[in-house]
PDB file of the backbone (N, CA, C, O) and the ligand in Angstrom, with CONECT records:
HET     ZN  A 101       1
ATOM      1  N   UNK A   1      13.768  70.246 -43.712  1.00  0.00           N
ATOM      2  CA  UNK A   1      13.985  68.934 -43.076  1.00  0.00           C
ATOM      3  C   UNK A   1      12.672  68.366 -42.532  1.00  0.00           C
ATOM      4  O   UNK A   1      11.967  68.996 -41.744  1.00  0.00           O
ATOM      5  N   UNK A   2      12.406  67.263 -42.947  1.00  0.00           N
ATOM      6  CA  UNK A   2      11.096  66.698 -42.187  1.00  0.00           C
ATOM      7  C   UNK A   2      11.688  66.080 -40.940  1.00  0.00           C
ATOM      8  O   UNK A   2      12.729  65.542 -40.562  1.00  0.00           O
ATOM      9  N   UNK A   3      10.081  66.552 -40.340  1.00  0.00           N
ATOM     10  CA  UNK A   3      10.423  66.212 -38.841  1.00  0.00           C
ATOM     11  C   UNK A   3       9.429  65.278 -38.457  1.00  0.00           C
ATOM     12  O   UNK A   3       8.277  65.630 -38.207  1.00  0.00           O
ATOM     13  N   UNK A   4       9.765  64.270 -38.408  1.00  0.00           N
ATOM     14  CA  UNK A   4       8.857  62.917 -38.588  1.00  0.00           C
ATOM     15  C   UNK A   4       9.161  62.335 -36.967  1.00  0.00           C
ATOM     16  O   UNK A   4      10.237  61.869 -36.595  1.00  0.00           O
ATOM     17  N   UNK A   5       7.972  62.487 -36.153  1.00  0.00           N
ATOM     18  CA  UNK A   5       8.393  61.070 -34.858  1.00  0.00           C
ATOM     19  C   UNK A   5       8.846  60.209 -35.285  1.00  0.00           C
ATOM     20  O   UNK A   5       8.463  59.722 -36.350  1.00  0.00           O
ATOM     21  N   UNK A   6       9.979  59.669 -34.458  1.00  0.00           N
ATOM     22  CA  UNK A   6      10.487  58.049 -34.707  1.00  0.00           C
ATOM     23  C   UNK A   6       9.566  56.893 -33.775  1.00  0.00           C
ATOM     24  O   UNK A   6       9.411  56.961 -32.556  1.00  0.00           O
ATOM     25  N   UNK A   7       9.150  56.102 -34.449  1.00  0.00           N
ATOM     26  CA  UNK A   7       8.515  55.110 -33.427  1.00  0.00           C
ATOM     27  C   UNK A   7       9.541  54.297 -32.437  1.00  0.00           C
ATOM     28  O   UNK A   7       9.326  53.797 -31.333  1.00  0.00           O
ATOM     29  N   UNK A   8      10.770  54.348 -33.255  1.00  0.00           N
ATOM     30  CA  UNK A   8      11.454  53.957 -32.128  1.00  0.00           C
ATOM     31  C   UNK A   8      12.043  54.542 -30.939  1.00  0.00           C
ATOM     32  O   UNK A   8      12.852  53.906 -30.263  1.00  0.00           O
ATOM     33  N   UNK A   9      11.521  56.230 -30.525  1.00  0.00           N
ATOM     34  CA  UNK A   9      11.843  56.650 -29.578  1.00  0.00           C
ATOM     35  C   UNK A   9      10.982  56.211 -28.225  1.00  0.00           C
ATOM     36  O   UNK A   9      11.400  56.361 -27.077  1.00  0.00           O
ATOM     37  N   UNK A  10       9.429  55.522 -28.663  1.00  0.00           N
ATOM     38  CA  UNK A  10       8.979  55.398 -27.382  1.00  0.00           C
ATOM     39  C   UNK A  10       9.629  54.794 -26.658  1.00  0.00           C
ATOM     40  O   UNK A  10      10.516  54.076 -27.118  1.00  0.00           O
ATOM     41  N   UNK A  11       9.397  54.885 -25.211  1.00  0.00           N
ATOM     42  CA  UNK A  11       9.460  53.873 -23.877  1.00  0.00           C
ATOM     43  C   UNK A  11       9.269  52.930 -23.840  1.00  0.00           C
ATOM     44  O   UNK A  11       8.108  52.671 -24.156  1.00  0.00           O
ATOM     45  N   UNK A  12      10.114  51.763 -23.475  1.00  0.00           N
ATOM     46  CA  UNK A  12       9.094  50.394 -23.234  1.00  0.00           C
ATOM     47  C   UNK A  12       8.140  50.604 -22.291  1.00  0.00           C
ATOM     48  O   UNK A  12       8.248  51.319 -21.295  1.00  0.00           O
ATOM     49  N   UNK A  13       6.865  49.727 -22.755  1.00  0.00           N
ATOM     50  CA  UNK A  13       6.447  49.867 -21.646  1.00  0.00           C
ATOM     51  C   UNK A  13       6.520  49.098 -20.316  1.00  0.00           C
ATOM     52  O   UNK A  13       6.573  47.869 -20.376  1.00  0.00           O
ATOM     53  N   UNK A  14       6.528  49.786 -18.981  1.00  0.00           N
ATOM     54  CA  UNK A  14       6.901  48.836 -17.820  1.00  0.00           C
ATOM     55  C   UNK A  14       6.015  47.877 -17.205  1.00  0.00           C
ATOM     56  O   UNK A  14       4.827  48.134 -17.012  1.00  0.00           O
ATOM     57  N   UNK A  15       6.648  46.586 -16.834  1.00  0.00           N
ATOM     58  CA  UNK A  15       5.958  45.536 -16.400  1.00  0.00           C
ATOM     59  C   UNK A  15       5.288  45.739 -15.591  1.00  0.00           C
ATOM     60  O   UNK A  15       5.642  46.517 -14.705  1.00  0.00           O
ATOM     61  N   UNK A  16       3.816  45.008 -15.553  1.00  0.00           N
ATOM     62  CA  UNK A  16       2.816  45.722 -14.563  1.00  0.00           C
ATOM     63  C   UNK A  16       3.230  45.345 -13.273  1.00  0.00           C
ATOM     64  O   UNK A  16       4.078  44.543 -13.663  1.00  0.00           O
ATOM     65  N   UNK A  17       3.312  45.282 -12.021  1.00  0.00           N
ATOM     66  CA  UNK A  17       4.012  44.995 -11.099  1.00  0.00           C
ATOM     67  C   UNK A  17       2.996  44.168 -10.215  1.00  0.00           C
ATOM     68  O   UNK A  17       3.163  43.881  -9.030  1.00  0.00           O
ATOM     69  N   UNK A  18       1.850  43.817 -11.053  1.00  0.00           N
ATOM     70  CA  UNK A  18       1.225  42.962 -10.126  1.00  0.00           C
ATOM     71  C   UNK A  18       1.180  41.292 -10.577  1.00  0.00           C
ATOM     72  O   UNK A  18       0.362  40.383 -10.437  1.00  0.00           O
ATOM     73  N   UNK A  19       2.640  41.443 -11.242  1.00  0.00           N
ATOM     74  CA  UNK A  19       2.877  40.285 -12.129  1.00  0.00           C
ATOM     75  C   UNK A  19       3.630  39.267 -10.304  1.00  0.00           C
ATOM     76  O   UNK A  19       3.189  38.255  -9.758  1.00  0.00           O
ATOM     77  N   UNK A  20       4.784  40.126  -9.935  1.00  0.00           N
ATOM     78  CA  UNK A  20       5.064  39.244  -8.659  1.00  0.00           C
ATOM     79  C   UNK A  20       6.176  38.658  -8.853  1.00  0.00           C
ATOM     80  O   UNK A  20       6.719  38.881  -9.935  1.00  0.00           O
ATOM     81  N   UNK A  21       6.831  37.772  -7.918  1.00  0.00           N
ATOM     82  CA  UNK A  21       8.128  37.274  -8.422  1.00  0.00           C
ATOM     83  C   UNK A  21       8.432  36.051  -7.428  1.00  0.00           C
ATOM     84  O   UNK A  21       8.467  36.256  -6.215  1.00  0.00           O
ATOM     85  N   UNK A  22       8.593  35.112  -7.826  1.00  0.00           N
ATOM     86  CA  UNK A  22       8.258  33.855  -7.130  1.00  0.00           C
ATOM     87  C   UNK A  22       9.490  33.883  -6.172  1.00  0.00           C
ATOM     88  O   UNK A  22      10.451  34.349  -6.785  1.00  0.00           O
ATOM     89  N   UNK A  23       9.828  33.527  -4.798  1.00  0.00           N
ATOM     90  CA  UNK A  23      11.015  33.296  -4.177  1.00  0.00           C
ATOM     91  C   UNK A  23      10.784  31.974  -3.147  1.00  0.00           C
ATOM     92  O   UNK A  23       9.719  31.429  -2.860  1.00  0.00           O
ATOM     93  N   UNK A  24      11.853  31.719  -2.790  1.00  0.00           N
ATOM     94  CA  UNK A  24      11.465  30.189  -1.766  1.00  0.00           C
ATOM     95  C   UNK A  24      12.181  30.717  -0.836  1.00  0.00           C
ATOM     96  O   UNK A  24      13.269  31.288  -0.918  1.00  0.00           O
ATOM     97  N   UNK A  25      11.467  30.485   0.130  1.00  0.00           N
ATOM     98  CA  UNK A  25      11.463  30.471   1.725  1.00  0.00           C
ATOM     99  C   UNK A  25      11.389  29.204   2.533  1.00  0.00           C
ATOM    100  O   UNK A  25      10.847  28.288   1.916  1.00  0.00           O
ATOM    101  N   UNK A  26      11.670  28.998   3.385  1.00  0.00           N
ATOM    102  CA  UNK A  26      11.499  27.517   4.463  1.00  0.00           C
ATOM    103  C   UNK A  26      10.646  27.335   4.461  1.00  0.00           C
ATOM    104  O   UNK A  26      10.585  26.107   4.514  1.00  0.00           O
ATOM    105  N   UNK A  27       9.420  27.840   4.425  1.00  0.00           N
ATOM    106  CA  UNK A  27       8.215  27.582   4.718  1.00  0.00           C
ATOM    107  C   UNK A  27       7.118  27.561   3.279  1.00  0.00           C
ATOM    108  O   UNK A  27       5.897  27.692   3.207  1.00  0.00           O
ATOM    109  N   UNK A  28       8.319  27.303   2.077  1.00  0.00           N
ATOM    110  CA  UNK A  28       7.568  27.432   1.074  1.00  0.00           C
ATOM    111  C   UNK A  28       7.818  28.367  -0.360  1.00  0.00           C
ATOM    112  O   UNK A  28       8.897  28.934  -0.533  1.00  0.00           O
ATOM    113  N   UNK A  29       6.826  28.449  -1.249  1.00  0.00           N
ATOM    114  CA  UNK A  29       7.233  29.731  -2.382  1.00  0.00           C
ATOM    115  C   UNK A  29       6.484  30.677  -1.856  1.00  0.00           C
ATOM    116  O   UNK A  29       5.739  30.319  -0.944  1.00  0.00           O
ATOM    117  N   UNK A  30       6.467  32.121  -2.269  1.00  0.00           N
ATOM    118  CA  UNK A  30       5.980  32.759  -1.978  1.00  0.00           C
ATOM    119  C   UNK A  30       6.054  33.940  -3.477  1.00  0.00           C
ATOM    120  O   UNK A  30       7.051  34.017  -4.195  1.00  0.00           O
ATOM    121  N   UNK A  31       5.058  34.580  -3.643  1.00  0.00           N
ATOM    122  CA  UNK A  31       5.183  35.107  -4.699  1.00  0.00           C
ATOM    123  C   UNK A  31       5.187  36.589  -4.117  1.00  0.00           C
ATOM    124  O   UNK A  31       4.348  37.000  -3.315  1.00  0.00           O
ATOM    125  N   UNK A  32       6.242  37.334  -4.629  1.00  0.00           N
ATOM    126  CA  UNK A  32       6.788  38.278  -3.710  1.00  0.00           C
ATOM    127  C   UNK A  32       6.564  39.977  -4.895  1.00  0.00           C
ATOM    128  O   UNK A  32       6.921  40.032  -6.071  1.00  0.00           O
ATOM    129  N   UNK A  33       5.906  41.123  -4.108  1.00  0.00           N
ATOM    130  CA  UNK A  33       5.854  42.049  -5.355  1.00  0.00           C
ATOM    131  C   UNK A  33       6.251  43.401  -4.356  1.00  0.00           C
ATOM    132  O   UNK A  33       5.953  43.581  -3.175  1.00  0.00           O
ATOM    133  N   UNK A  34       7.126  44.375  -5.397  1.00  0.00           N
ATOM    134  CA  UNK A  34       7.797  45.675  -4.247  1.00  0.00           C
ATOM    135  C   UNK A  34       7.162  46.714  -4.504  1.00  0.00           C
ATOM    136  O   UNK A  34       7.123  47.169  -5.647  1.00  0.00           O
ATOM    137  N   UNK A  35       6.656  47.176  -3.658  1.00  0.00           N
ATOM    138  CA  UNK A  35       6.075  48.086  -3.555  1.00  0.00           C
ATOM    139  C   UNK A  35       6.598  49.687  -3.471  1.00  0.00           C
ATOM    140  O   UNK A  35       6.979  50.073  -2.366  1.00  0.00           O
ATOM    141  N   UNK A  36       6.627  50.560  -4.518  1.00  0.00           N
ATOM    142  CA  UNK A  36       7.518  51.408  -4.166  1.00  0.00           C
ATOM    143  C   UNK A  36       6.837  52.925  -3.452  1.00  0.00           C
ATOM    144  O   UNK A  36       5.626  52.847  -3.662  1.00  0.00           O
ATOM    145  N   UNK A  37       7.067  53.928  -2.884  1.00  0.00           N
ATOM    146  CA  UNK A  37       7.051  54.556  -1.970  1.00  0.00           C
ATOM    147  C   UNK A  37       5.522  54.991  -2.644  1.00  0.00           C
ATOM    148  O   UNK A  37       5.568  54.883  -3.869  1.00  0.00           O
ATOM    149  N   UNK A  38       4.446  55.364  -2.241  1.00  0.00           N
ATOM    150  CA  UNK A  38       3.420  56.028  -2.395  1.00  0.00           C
ATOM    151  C   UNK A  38       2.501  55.080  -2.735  1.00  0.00           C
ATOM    152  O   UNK A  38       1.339  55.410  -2.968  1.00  0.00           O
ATOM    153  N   UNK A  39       2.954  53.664  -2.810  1.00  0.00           N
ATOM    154  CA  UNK A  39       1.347  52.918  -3.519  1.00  0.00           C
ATOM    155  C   UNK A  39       0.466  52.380  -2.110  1.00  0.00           C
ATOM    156  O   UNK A  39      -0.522  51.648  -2.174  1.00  0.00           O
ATOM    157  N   UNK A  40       0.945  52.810  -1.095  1.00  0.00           N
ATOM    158  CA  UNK A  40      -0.071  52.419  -0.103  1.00  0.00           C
ATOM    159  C   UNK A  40      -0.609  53.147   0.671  1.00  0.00           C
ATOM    160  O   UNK A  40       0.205  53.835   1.287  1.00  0.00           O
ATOM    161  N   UNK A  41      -2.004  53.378   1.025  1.00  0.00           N
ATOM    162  CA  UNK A  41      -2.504  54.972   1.875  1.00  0.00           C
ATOM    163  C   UNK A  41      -2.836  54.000   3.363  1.00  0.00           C
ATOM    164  O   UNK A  41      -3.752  54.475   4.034  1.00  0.00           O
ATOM    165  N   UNK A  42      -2.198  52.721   3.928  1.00  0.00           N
ATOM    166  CA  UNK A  42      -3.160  52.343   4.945  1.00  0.00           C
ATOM    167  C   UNK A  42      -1.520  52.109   5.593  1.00  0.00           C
ATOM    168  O   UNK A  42      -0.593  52.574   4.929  1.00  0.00           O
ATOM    169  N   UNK A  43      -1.182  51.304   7.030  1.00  0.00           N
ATOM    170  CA  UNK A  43      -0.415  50.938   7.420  1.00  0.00           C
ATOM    171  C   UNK A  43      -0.231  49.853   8.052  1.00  0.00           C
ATOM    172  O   UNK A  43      -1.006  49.666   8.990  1.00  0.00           O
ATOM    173  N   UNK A  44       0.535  49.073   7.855  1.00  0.00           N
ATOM    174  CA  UNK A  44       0.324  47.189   7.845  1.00  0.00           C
ATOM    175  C   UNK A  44       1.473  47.029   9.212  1.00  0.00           C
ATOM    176  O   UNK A  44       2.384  47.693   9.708  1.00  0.00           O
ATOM    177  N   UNK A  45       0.903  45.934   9.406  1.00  0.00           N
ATOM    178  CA  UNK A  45       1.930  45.261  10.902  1.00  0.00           C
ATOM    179  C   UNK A  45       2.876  44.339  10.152  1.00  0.00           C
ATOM    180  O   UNK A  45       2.332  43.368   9.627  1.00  0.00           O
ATOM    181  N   UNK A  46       4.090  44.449  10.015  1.00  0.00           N
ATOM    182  CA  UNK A  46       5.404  43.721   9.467  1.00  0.00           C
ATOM    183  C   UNK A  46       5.660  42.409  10.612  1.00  0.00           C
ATOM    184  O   UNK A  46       6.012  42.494  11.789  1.00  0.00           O
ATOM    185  N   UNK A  47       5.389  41.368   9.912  1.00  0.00           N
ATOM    186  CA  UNK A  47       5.370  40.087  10.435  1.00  0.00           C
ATOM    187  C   UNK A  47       6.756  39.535  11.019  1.00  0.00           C
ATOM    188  O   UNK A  47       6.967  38.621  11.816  1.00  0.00           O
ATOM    189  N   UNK A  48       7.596  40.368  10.375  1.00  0.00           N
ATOM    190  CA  UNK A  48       9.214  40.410  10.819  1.00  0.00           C
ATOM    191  C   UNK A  48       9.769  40.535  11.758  1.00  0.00           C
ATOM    192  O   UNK A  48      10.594  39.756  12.236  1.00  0.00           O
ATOM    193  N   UNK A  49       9.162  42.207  12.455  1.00  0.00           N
ATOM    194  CA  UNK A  49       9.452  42.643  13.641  1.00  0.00           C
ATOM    195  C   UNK A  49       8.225  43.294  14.542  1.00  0.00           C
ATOM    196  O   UNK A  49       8.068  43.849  15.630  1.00  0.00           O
ATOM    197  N   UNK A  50       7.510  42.899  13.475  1.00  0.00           N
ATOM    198  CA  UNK A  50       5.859  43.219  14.626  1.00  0.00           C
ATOM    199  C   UNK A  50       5.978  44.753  14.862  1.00  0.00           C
ATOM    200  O   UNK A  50       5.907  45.018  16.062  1.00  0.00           O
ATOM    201  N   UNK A  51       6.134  45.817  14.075  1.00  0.00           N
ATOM    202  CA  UNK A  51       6.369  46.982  13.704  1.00  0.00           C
ATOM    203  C   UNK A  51       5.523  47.402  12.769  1.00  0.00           C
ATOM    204  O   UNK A  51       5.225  46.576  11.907  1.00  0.00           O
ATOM    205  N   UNK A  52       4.970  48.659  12.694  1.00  0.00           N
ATOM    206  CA  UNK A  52       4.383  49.224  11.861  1.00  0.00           C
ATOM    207  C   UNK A  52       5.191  49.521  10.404  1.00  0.00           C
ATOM    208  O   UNK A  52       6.295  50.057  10.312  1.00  0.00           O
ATOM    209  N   UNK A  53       4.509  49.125   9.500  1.00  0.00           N
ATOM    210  CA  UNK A  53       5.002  49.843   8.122  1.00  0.00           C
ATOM    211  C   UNK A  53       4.538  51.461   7.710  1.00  0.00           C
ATOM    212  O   UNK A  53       3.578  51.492   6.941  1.00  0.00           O
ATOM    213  N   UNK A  54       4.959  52.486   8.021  1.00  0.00           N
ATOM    214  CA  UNK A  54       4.429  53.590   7.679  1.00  0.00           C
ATOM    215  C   UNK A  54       3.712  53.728   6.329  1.00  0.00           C
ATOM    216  O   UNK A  54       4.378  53.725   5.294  1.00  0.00           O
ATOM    217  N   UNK A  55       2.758  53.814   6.313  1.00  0.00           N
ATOM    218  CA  UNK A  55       1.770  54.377   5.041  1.00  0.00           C
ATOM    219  C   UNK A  55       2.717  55.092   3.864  1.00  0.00           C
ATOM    220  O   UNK A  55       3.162  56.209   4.128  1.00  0.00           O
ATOM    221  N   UNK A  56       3.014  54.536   2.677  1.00  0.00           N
ATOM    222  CA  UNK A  56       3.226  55.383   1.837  1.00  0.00           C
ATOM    223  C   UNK A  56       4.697  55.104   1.624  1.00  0.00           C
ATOM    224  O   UNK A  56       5.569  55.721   1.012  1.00  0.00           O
ATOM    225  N   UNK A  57       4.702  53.507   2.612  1.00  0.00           N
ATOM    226  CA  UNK A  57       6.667  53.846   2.748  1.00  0.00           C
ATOM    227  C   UNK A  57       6.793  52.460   1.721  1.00  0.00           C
ATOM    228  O   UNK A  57       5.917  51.630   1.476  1.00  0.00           O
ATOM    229  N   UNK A  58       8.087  52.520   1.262  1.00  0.00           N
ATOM    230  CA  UNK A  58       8.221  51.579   0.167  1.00  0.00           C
ATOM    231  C   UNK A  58       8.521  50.619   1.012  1.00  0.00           C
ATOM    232  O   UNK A  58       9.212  50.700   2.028  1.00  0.00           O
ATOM    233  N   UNK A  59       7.711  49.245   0.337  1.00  0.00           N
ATOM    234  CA  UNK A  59       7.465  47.481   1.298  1.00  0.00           C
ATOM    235  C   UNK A  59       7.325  46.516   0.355  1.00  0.00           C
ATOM    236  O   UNK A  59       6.896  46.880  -0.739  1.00  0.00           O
ATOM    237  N   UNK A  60       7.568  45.450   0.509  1.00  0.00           N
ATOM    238  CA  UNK A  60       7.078  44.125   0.202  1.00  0.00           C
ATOM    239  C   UNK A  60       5.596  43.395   0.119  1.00  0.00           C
ATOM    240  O   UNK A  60       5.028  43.408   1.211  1.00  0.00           O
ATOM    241  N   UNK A  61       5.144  43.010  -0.527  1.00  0.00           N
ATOM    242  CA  UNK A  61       3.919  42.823  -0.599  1.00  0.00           C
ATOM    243  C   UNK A  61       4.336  41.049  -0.942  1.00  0.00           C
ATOM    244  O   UNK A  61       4.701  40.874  -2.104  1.00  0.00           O
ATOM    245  N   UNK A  62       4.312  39.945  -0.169  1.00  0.00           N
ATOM    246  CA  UNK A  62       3.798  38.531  -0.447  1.00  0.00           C
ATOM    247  C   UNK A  62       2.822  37.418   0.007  1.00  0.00           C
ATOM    248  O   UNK A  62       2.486  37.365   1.190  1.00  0.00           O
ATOM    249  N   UNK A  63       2.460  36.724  -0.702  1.00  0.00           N
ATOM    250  CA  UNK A  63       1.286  35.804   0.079  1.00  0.00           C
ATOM    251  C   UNK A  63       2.336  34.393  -0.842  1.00  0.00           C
ATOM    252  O   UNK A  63       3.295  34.502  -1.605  1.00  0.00           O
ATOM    253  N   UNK A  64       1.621  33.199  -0.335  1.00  0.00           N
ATOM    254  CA  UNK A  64       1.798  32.077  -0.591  1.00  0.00           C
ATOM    255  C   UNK A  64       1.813  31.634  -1.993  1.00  0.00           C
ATOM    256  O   UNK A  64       1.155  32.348  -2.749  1.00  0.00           O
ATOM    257  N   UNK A  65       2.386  30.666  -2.497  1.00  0.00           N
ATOM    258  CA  UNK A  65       1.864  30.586  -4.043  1.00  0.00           C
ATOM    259  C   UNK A  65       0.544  29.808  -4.398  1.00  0.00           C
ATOM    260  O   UNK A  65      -0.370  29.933  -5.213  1.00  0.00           O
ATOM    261  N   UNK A  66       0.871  28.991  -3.443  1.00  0.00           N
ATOM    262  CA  UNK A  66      -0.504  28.138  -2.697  1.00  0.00           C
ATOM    263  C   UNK A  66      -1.006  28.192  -1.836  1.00  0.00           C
ATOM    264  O   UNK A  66      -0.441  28.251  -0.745  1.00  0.00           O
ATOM    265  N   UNK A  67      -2.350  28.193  -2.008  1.00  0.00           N
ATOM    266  CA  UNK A  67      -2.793  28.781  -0.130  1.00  0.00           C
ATOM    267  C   UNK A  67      -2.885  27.665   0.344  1.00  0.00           C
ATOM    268  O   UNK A  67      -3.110  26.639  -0.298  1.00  0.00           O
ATOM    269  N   UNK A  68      -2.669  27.779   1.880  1.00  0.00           N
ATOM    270  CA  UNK A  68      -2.549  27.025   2.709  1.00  0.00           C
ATOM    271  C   UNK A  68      -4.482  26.153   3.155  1.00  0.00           C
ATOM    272  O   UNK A  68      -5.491  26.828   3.359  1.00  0.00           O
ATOM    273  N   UNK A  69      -4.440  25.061   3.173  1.00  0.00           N
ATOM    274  CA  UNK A  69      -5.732  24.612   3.865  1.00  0.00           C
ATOM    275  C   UNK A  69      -6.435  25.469   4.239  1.00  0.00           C
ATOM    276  O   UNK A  69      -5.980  26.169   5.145  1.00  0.00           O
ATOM    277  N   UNK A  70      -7.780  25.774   3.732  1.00  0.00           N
ATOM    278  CA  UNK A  70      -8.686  26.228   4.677  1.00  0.00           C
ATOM    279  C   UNK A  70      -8.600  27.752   4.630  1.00  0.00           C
ATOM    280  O   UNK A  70      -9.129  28.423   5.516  1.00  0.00           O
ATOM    281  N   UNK A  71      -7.900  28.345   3.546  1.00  0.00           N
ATOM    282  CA  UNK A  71      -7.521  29.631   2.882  1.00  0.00           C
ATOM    283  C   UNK A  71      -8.908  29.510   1.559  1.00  0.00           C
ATOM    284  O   UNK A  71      -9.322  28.531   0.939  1.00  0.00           O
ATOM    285  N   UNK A  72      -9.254  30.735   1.530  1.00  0.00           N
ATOM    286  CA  UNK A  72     -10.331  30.759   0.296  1.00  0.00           C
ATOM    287  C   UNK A  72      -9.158  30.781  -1.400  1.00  0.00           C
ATOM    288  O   UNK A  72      -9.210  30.089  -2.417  1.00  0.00           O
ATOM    289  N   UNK A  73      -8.302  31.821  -1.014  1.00  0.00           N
ATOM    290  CA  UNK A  73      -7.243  31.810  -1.989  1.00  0.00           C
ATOM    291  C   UNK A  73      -5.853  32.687  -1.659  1.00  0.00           C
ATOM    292  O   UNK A  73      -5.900  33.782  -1.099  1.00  0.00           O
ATOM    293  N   UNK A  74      -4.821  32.155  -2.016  1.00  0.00           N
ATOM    294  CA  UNK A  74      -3.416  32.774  -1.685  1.00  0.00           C
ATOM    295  C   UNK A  74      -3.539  34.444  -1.603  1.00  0.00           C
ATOM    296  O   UNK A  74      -2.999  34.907  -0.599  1.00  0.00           O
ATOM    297  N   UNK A  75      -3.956  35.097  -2.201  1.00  0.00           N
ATOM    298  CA  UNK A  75      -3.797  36.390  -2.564  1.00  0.00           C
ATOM    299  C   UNK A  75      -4.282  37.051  -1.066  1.00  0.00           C
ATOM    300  O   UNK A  75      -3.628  37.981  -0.593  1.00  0.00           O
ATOM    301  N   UNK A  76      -5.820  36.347  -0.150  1.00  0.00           N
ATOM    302  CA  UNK A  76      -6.183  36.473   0.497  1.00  0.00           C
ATOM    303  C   UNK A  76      -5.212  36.515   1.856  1.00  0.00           C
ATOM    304  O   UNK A  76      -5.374  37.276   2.810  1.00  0.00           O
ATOM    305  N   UNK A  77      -4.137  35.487   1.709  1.00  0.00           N
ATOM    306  CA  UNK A  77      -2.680  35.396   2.814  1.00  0.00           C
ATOM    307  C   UNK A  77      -2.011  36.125   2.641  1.00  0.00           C
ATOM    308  O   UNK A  77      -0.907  35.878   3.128  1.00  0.00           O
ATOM    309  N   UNK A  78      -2.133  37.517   1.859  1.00  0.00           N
ATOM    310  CA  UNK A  78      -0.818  38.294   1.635  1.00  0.00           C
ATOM    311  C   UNK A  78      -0.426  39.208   2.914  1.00  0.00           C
ATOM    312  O   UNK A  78      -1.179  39.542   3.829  1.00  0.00           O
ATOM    313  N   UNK A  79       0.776  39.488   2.768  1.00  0.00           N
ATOM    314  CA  UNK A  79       1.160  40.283   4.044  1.00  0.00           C
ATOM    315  C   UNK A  79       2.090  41.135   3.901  1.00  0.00           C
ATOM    316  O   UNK A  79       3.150  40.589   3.593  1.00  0.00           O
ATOM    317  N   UNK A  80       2.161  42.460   4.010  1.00  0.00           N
ATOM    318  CA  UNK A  80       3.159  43.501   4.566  1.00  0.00           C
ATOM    319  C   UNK A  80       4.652  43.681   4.541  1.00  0.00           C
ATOM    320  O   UNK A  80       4.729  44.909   4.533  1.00  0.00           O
ATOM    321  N   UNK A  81       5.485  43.376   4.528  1.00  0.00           N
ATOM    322  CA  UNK A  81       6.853  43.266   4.918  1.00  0.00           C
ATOM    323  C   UNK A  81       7.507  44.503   4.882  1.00  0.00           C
ATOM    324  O   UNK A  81       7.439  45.178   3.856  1.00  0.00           O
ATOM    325  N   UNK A  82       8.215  44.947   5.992  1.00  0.00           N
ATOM    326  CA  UNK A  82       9.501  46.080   5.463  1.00  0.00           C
ATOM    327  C   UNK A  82      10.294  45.211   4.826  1.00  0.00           C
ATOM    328  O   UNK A  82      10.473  44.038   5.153  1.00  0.00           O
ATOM    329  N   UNK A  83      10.900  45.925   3.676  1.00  0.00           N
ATOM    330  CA  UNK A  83      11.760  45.548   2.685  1.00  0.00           C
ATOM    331  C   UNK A  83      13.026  44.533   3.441  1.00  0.00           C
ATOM    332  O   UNK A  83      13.075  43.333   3.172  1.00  0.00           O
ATOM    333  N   UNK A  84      13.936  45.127   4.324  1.00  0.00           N
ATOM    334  CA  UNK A  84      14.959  44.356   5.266  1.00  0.00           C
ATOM    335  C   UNK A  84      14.606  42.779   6.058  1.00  0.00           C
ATOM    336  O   UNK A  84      15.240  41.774   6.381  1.00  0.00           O
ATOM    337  N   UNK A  85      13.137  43.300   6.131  1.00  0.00           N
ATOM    338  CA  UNK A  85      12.660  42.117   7.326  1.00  0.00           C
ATOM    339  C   UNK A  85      12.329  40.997   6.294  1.00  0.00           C
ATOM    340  O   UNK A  85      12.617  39.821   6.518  1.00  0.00           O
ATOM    341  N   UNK A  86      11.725  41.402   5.181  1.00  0.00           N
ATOM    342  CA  UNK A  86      11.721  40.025   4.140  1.00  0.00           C
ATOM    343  C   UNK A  86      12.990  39.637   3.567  1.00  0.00           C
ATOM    344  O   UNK A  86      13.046  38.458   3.220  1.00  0.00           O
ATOM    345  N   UNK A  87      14.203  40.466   3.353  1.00  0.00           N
ATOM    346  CA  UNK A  87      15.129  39.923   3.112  1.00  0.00           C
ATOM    347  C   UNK A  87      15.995  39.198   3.725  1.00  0.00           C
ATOM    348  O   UNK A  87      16.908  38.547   3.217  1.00  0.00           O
ATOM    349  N   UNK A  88      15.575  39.355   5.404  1.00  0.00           N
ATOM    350  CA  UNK A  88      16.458  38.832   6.213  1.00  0.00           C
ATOM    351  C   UNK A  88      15.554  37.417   6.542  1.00  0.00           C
ATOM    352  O   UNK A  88      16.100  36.731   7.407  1.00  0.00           O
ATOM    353  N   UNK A  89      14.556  36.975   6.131  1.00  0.00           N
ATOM    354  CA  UNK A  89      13.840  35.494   5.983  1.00  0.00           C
ATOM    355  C   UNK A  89      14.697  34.407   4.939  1.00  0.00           C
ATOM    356  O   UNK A  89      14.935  34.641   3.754  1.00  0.00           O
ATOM    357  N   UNK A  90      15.043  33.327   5.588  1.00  0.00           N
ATOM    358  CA  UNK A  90      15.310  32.461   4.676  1.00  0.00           C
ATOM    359  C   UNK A  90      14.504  31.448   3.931  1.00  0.00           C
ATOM    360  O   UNK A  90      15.042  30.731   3.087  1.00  0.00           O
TER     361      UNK A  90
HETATM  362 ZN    ZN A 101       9.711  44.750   9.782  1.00  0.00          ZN2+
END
């Protein structure tokens, strides 16, 4: 019996995650990306509840889609979120 790889067994491959995901908020779009448990070694202040995000803990990562006046560029406004505290923003 030949034993031939199938090309169709690979994996897709997964979307790079620094693609982002646009959401609207009151205060605007915001391009929103999740961060899952281990991609961060530092620990951010959650704008939500003014709480620490533990290092390493799975979070929200968004900035503006447009930066605001007097911003060099959006990416530069990004901020922190525990996962709950951005979901509970309208
Ligand atoms: Zn929070």
């Amino acid at each position: 019996m030949a034993r031939r790889p199938s090309k169709h067994l690979r994996q897709p491959r997964p979307l790079p995650d620094s693609l982002g995901q646009a959401q609207s908020k009151v205060d605007g779009t915001w391009v929103v990306q999740a961060l899952s448990a281990g991609r961060t070694d530092k620990e951010y202040l959650c704008p939500g509840c003014n709480q620490r995000i533990a290092a390493g803990s799975p979070q929200i990562v968004a900035w503006p889609r447009t930066a605001h006046v007097g911003s060099s560029s959006p990416v530069a406004e990004r901020r922190h979120w525990h996962t709950p505290c951005w979901n509970r923003r309208r």
